[in-house]
C-alpha positions as CSV (number, residue, x, y, z in Angstrom):
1,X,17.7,-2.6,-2.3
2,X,14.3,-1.2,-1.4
3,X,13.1,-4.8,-1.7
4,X,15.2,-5.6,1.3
5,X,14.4,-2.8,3.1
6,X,10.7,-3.4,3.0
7,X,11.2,-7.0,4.0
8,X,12.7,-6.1,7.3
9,X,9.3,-4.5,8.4
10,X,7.4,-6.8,10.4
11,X,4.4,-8.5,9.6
12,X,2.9,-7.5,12.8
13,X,4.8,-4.6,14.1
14,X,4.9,-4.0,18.3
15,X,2.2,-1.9,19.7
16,X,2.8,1.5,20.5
17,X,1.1,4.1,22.2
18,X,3.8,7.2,21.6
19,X,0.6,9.7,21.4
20,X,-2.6,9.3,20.2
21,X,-2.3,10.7,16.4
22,X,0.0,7.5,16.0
23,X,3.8,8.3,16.0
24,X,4.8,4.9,15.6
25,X,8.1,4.7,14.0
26,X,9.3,1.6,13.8
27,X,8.9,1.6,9.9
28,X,11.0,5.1,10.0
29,X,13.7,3.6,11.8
30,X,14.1,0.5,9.8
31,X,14.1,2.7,6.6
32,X,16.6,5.1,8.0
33,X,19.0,2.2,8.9
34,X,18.6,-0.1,6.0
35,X,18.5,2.8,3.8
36,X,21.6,4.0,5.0
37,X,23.5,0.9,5.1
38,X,22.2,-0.5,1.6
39,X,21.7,3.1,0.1
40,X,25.5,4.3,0.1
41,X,26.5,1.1,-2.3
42,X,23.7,1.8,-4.7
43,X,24.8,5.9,-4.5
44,X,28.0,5.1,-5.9
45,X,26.9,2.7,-8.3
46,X,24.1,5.2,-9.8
47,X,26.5,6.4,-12.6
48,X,28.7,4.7,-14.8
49,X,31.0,7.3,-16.3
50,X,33.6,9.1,-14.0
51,X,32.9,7.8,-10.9
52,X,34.2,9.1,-8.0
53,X,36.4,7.7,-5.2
54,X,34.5,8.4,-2.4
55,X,31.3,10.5,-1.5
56,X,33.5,13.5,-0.8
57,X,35.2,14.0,-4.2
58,X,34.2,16.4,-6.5
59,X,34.9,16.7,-10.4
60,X,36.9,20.4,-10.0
61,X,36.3,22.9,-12.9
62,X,38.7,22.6,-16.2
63,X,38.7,26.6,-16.0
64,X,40.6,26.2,-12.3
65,X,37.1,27.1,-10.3
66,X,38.4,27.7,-6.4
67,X,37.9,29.1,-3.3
68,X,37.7,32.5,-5.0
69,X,34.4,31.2,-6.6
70,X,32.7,30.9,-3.1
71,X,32.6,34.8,-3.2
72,X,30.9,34.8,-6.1
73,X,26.6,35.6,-6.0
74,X,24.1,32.4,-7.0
75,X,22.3,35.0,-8.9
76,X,25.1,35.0,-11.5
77,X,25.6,31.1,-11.7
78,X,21.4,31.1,-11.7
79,X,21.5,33.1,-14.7
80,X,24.4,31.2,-16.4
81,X,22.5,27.9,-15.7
82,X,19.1,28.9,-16.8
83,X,20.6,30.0,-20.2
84,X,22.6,26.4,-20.1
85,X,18.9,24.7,-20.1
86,X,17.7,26.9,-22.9
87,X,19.8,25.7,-25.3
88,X,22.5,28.4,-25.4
89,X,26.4,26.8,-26.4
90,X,27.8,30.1,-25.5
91,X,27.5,29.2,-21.6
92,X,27.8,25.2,-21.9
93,X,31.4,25.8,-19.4
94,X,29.8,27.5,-16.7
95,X,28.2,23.9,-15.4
96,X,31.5,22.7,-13.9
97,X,31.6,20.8,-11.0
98,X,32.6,22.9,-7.3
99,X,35.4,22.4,-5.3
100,X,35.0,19.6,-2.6
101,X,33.5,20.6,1.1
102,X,36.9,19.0,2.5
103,X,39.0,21.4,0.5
104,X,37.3,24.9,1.9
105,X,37.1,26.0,5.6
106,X,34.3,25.6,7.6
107,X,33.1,29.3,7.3
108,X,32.7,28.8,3.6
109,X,31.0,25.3,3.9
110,X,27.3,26.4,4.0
111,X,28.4,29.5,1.2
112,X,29.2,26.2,-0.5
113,X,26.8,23.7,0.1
114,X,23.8,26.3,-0.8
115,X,25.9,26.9,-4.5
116,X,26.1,23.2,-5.0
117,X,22.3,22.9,-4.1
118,X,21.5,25.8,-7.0
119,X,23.9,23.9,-9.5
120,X,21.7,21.0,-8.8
121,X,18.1,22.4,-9.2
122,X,19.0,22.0,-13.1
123,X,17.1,19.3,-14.7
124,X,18.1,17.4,-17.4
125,X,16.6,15.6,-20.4
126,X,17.4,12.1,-19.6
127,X,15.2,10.8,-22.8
128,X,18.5,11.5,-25.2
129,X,21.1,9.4,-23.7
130,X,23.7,11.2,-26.1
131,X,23.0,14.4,-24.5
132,X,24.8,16.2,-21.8
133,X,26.9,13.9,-20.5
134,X,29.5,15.9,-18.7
135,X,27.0,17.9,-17.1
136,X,24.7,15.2,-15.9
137,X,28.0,13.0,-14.7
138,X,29.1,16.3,-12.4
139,X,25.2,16.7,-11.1
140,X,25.6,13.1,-10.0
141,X,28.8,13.2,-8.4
142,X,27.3,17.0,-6.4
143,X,24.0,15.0,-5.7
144,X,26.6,12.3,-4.0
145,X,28.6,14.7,-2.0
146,X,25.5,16.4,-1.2
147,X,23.9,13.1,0.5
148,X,27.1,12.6,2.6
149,X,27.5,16.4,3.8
150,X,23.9,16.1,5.0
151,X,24.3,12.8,6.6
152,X,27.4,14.0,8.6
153,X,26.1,17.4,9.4
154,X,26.9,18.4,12.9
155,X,25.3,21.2,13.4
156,X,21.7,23.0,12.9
157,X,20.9,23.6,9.7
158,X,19.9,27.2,9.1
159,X,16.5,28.8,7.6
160,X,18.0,30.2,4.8
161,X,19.8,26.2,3.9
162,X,16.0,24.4,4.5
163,X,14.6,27.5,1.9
164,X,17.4,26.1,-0.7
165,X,16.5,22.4,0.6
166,X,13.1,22.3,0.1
167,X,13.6,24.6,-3.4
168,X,16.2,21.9,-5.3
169,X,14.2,19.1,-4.4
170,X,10.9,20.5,-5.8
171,X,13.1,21.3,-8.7
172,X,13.5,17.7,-9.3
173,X,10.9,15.8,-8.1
174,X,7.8,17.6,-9.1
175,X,7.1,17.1,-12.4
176,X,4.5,16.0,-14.2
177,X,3.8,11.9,-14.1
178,X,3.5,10.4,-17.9
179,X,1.4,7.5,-16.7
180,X,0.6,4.5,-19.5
181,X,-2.2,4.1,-21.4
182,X,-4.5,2.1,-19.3
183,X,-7.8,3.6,-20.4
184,X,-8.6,1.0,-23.0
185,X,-7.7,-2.1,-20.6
186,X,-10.2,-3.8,-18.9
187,X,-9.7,-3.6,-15.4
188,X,-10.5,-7.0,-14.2
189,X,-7.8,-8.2,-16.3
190,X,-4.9,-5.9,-15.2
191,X,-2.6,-6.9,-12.9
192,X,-0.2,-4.6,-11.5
193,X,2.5,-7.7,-10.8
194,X,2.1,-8.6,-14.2
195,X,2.2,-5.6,-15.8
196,X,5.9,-4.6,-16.8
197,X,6.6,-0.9,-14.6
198,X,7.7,1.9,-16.2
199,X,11.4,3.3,-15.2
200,X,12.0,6.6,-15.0
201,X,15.0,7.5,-17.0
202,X,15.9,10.3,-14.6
203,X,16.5,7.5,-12.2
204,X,19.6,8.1,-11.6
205,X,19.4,11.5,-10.5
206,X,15.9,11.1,-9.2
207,X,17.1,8.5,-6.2
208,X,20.0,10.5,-5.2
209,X,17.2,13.7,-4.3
210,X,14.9,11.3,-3.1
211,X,18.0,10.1,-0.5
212,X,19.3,13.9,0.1
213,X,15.7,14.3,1.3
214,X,15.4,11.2,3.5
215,X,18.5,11.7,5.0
216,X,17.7,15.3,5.9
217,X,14.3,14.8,7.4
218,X,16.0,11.9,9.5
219,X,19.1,13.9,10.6
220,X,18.8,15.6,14.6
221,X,20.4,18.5,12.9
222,X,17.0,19.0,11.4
223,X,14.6,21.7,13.3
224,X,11.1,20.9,12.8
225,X,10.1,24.4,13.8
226,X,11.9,26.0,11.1
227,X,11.6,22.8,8.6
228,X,7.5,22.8,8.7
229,X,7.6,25.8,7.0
230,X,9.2,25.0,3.8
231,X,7.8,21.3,4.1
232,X,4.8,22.7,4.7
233,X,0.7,21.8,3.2
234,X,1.4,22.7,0.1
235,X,4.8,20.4,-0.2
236,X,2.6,17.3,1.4
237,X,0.2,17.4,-0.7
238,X,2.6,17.7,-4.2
239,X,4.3,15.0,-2.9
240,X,1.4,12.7,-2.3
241,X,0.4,13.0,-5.4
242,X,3.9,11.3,-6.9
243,X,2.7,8.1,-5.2
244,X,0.9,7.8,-8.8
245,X,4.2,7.0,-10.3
246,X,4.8,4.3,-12.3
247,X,8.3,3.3,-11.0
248,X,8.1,1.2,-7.8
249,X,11.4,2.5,-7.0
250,X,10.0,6.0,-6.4
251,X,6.7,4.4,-4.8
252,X,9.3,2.8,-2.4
253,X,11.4,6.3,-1.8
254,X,8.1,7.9,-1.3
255,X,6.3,6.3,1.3
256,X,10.1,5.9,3.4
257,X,10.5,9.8,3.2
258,X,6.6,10.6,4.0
259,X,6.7,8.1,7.2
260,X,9.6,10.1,8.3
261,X,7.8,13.5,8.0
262,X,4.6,12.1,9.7
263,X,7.4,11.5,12.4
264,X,9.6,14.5,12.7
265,X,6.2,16.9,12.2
266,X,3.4,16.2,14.4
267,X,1.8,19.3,13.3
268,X,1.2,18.0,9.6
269,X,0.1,14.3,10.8
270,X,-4.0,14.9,10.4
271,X,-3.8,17.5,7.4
272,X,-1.1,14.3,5.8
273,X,-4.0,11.6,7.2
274,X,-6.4,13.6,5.7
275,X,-4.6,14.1,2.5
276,X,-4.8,10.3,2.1
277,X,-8.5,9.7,3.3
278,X,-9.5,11.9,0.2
279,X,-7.0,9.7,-2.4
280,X,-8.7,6.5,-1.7
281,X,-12.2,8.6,-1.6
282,X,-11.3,9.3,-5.1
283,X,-9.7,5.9,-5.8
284,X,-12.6,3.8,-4.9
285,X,-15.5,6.0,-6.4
286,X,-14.4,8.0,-9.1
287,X,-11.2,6.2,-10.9
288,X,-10.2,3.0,-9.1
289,X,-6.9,3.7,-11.3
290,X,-4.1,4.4,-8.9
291,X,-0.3,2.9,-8.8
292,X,0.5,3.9,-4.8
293,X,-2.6,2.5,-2.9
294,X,-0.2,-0.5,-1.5
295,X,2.3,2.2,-0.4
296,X,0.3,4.1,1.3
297,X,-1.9,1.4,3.2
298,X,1.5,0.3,4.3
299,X,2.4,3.7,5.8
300,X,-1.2,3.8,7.3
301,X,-0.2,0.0,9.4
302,X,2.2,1.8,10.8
303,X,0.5,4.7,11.6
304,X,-2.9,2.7,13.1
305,X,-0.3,0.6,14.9
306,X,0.8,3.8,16.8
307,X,-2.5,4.8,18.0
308,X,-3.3,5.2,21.4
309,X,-6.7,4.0,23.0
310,X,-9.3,4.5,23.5
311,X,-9.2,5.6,19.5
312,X,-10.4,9.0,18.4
313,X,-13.9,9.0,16.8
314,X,-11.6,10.5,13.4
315,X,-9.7,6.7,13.5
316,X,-12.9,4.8,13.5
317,X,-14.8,7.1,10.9
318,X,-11.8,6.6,8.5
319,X,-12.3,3.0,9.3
320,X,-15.8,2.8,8.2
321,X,-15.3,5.4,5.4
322,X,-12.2,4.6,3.6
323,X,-10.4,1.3,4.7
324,X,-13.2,-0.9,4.6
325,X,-14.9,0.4,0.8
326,X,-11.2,-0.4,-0.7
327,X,-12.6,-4.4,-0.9
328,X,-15.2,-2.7,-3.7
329,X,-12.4,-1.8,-6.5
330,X,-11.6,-4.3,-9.0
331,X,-7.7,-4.2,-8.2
332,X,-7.9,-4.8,-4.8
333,X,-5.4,-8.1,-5.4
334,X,-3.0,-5.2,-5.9
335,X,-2.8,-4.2,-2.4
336,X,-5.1,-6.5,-0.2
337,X,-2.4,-7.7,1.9
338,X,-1.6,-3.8,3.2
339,X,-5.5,-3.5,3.8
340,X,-5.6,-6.8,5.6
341,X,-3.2,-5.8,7.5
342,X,-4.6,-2.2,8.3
343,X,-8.2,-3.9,9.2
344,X,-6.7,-6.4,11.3
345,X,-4.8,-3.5,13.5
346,X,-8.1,-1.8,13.7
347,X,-9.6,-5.1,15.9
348,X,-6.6,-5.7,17.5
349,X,-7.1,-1.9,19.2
350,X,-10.8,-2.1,19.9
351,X,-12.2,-5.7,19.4
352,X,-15.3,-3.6,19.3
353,X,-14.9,-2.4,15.6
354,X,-15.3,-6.7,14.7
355,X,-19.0,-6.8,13.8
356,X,-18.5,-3.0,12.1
357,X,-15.5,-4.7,10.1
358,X,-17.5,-8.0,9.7
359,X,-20.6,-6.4,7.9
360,X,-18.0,-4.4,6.2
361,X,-16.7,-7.3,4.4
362,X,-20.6,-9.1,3.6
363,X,-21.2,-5.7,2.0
364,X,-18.9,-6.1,-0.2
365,X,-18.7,-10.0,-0.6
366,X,-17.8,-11.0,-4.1
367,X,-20.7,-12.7,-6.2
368,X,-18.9,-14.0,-9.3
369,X,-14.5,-13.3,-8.5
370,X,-13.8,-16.5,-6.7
371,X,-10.1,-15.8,-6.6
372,X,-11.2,-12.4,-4.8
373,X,-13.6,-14.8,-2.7
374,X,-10.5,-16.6,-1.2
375,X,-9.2,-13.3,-0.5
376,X,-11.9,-12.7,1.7
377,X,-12.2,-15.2,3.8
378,X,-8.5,-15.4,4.3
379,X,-8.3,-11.8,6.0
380,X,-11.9,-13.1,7.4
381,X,-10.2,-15.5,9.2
382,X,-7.4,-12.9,10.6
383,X,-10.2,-10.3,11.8
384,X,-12.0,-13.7,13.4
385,X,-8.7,-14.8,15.3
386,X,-9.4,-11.0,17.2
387,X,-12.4,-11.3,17.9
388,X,-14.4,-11.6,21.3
389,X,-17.1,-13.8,21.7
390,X,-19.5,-10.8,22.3
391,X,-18.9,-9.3,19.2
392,X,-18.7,-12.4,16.9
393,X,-22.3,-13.2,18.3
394,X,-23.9,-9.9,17.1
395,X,-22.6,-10.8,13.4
396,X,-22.8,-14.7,13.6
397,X,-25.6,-15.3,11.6
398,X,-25.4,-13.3,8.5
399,X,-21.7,-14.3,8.1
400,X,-22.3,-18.0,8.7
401,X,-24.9,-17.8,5.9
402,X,-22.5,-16.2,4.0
403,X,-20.1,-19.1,5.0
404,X,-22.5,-21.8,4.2
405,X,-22.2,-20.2,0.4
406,X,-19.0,-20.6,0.2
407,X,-18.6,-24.0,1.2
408,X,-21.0,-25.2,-1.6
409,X,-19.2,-23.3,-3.7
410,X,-18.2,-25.5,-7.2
411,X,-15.0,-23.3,-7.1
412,X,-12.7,-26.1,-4.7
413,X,-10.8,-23.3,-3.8
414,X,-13.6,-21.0,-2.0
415,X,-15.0,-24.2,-0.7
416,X,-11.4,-25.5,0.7
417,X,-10.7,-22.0,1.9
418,X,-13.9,-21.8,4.0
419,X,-13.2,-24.9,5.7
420,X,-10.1,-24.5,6.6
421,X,-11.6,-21.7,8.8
422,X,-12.0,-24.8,11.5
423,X,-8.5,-25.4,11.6
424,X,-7.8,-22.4,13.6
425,X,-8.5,-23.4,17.2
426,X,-9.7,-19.7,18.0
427,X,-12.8,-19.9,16.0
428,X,-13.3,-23.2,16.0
429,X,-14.0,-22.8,19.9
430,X,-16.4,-19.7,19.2
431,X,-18.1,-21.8,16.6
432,X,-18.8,-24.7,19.0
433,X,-19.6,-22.5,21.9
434,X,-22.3,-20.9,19.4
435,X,-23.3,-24.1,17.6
436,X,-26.5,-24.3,18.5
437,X,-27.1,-21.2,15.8
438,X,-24.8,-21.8,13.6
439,X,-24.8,-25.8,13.0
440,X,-28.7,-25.2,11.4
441,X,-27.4,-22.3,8.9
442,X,-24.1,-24.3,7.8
443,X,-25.5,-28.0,8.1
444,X,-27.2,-28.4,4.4
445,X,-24.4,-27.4,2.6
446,X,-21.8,-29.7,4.8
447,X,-24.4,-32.6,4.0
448,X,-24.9,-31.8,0.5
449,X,-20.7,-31.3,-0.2
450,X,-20.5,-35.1,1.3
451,X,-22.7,-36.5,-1.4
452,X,-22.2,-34.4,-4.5
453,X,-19.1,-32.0,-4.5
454,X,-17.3,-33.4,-7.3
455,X,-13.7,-32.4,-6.0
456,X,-12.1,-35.0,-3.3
457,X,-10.0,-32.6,-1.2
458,X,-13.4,-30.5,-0.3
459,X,-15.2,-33.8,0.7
460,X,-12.6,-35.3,3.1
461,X,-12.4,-31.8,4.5
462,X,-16.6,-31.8,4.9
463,X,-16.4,-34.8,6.6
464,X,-14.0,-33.3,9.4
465,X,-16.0,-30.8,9.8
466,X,-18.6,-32.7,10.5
467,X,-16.8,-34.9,12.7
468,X,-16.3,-32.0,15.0
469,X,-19.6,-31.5,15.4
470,X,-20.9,-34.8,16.2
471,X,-18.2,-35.2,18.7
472,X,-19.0,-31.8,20.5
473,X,-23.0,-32.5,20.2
474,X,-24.4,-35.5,19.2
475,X,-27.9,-34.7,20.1
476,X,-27.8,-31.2,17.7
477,X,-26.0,-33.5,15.2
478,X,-28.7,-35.4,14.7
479,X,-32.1,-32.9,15.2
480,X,-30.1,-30.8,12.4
481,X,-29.7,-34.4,10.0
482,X,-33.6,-35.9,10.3
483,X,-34.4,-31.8,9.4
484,X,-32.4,-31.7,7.0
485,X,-34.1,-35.2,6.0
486,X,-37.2,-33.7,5.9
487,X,-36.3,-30.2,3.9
488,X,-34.9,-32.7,1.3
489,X,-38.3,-35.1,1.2
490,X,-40.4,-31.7,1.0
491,X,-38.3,-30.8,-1.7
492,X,-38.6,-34.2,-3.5
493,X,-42.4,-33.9,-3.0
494,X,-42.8,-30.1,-4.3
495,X,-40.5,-31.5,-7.4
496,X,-43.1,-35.0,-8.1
497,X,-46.1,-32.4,-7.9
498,X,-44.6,-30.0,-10.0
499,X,-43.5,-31.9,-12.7
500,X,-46.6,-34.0,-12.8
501,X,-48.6,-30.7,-13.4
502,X,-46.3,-29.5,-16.3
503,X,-47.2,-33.0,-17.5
504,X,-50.7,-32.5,-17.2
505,X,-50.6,-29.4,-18.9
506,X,-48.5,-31.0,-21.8
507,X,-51.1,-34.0,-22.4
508,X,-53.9,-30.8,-22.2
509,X,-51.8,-29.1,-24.9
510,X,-51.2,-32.1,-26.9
511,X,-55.1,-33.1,-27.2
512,X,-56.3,-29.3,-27.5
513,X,-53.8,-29.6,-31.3
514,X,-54.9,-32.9,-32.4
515,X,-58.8,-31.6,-32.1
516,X,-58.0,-28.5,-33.9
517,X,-56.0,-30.8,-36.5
518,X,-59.1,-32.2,-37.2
């Protein structure tokens, strides 16, 4: 379901300038709809025993619980739950299910609604399958009617409801993660796709909260005045740190629901940006072991998307700080297509920031991970497609030299890759307009690839290249061949004088024994 969701999103979303902290929500809306749409099946498919009818049904009490019940304190039913958890038999009938909100008037509905919210901030032990059935079963079925009472609200939800909100979800979603054993693996050999994730067994309560939640951020009925209270620093930054999970489905629920608060409070957006900038700080130099760097790049493309220009001096420094070190980490095939994409937003704002993100990428160039090589040059050739000919000149020559590695590569691939750089007609006209600088750098190892690269596909490729060249400047063409002509009889030359002195020194060596053999 989430799958879908994420594939409505737009490679490339629109441009938006809705302020200058970035309140692009184009990913929040397509969430809110898709999740709404595709959410309600999977709601009522989350539990297998009982299910109800609808959203609005209720499992009502064996012991005849009423509308005299809604009288009744949640300091009692509190008590009577907390003793439920703790193991005591005595109480086991006091977790019965509440009567439905369609069978109570509306003056007792938020009396209600805040009783079924305390019935749900018990948590159950979902490692035994065998164990509390019943009770789990009627938590579902509240959780359900809960998600549909919030998504058909129609009116303002009061302080007092957002305190019990914000209270039942912590309940339930903060908890400590059990992450697997990944300290013995070698971390150039994990791979997250690979890898089988771990499910939470509390799934099927955990999505339900995770929905309530969504659907109440979303809902116009929401105050942000009175919400940023409860959802407040503290809240952010608990809930940040669940993007660690090992479940993709929470990952997915995670980064829907924080895009919607970066929405709905704009006075949390730099404390939330901020909050982020220090997990990849301590991603790329301290662990480089976290599950939810894709999910939150993803939020960030959004966010960059949204900003206005000219862009803050903040947007640029987290640029240079933390977007462009996430190439160093080892598992950056894990979520290079989110960073790609963030990078490329950056030089579609301010073509500017293309030598900065330019360098960026030589600094951290790959020596000996060829698959991460092709990696490289493919989101190279996305930040070159944005790039003005003023800037691509000030970074031309260490990245053609850089270039020129690559397409002498023995790896086919890295070599392949770097030439199919001229097939996009963008940067094959900055090349040309530049090629009296760059030709020189990149001509020995076209010539070289011609004559010895020992995979086919790179040589007919080399030969294009060159082609190009000697149609756009014949006269360069061939200063560049008699040098390189000349480098290569130099080379021959320094080789013949070098080996004929090593065998000088051998015949030296080889008379000096037989004289002291005698």
């Amino acid at each position: 379901m989430i799958k879908q969701i994420l594939n409505r999103i737009p490679r490339k979303t629109h441009k938006s300038t809705d302020n200058r902290d970035g309140g692009n929500s184009n990913l929040s809306s397509n969430a809110s709809t898709s999740s709404r749409g595709n959410s309600d099946a999977a709601l009522s498919r989350s539990g297998s025993s009982n299910p109800a009818s609808g959203h609005g049904q209720t499992l009502h009490a064996a012991s005849g619980t009423g509308l005299a019940g809604l009288n009744h304190g949640n300091n009692k039913l509190d008590h009577a739950l907390n003793s439920k958890l703790n193991g005591n038999p005595a109480v086991s009938t006091a977790y019965e299910a509440l009567p439905s909100f369609k069978d109570v008037p509306n003056s007792e509905k938020q009396n209600l609604f805040i009783r079924k919210l305390n019935m749900c901030s018990v948590v159950f032990d979902f490692t035994d399958t065998t164990k509390n059935l019943k009770e789990k079963e009627i938590k579902r079925q509240t959780l359900v009617e809960l998600v549909d009472y919030v998504s058909s609200a129609n009116g303002k939800f009061s302080e007092t409801v957002m305190q019990e909100i914000v209270k039942m979800v912590s309940i339930n979603i903060f908890r400590r993660l059990t992450p697997q054993p990944r300290d013995n693996k070698v971390l150039e050999t994990f791979d997250g796709e690979e890898e089988e994730p771990s499910m939470d067994p509390a799934w099927p309560h955990l999505q339900l909260v995770y929905e309530f939640l969504l659907r109440f951020v979303a809902s116009p009925e929401t105050d942000a005045k009175l919400a940023k209270r409860y959802i407040d620093h503290a809240f952010i930054l608990r809930w940040l740190d669940l993007f660690d999970s090992e479940d993709p489905r929470e990952r997915e629920y995670l980064k829907f629901v924080l895009h919607r608060m970066y929405g709905k409070f704009m006075v949390h957006r730099p404390y939330i940006r901020k909050a982020i900038n220090n997990i990849f700080f301590r991603f790329i130099f301290e662990t480089e072991k976290h599950n939810g760097i894709a999910e939150l790049l993803e939020i960030l493309g959004s966010i960059i998307n949204g900003f206005a220009l000219p862009l803050k001096e903040e947007h640029k420094l987290f640029l240079v700080r933390a977007l462009i070190p996430l190439h160093k980490p080892k598992c950056i095939p894990m979520y290079h297509q989110q960073l790609s994409y963030c990078i490329t937003q950056f030089v579609e704002k301010d073509c500017k920031l293309a030598d900065t993100v330019i360098r960026g990428l030589l600094k951290y160039w790959p020596i000996t991970n060829s698959s991460k090589e092709v990696m490289f040059l493919s989101e190279l050739e996305e930040v070159l497609e944005a790039t003005q000919p003023p800037e691509f000149q000030r970074c031309m020559v260490p990245l053609f030299r850089q270039i020129a590695h690559c397409l002498s590569s023995s790896h086919f691939q890295v070599a392949e890759r770097a030439l199919f750089l001229w097939n996009n007609d963008h940067i094959e006209n900055l090349i040309k307009q530049n090629r009296k600088v760059i030709l020189p750098i990149i001509f020995p190892a076209l010539e070289r690839n011609t004559k010895t690269h020992w995979n086919q596909a790179v040589r007919s490729l080399t030969l294009n290249v060159r082609k190009i060249f000697s149609d756009a400047d014949p006269e360069l063409f061939e200063e560049c061949l008699q040098k390189f002509k000349e480098d290569e009889s130099r080379k021959q030359e320094s080789k013949a004088k070098r080996e004929a002195i090593w065998k000088r020194l051998e015949e030296i060596a080889a008379k000096r024994s037989s004289t002291n053999a005698r």
